[in-house]
N, C-alpha and C positions, 0 to 999 in steps of 0.2 A: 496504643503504641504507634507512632508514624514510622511509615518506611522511607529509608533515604533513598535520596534522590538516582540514584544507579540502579535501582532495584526492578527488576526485570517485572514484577507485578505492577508497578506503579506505569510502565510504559504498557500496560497489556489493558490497564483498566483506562487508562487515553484514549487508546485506541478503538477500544471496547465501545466505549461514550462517541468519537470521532463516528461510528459506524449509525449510530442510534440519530446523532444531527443528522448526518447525511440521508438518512433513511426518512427522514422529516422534512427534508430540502431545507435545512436551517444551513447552505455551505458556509458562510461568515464565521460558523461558530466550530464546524466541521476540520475545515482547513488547516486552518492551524491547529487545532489539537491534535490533526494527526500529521502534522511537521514533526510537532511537540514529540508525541508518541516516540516516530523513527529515531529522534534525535536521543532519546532515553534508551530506546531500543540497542542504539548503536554502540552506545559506551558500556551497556550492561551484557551484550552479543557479542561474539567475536564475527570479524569480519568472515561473510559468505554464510552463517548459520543460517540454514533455516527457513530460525522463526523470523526473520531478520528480512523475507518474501511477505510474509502478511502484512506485514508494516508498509513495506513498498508497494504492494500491491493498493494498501488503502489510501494510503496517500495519490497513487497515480490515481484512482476511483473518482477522490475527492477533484482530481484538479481534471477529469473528463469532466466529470456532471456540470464541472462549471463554467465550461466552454474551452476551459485552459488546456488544450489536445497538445501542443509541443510540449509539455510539463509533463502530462499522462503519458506518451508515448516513453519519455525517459524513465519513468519510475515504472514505467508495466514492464520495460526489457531489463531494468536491471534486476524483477522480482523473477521472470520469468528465465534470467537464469542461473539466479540461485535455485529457483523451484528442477532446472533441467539437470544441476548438478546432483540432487537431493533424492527427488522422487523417481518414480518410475514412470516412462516415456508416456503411461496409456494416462497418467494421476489426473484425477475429477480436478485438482485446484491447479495442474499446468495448461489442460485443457481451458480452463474457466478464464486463466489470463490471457490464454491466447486471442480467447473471443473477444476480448475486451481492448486489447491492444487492436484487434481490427478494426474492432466500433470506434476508435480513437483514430485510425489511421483514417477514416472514412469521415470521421470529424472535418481533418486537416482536408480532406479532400482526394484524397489518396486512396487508389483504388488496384492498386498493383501489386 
């Protein structure tokens, strides 16, 4: 049985695979599947959920690794504050973007 195209499994297993490229340094194949991902994520999420932070968060991941740092910095603040509204201030995964938005800030050059 296929799942339709809204279905919150289907954007988890994108994402899922989008982690596995990017883990490979395959980003060409990375990228967009996890645009892809967010973009299934979004219709099937309601805005601010979340799981709706993993998504962004992979997507900003994808587009540091790949030099693209003004890309990552918008998609690591917008995960990080669904993650600020969601978890609790000390959470291993608000912490984990934090780091990663600084690794991106420090990309761009940016050290303030």
């Amino acid at each position: 049985r296929e799942l339709p195209p809204s279905h919150p499994l289907l954007a988890e297993a994108m994402r899922c695979l989008s982690v596995c490229y990017l883990a490979q340094g395959r980003l060409e194949e990375a990228i967009p599947l996890a645009d892809d991902a967010l973009r299934h994520a979004s219709t099937a999420l309601p805005d601010g959920h979340p799981g709706l932070g993993f998504y962004l968060y992979s997507v900003a991941e994808c587009h540091r690794q790949s030099g693209a740092f003004d890309e990552s910095v918008e998609f690591y603040e917008r995960a990080m504050d669904i993650f600020g509204h969601h978890l609790p201030q000390h959470s291993t995964s608000l912490a984990i973007v934090k780091r990663d938005l600084a690794m991106a800030y420090d990309g761009k050059g940016r050290t303030d």
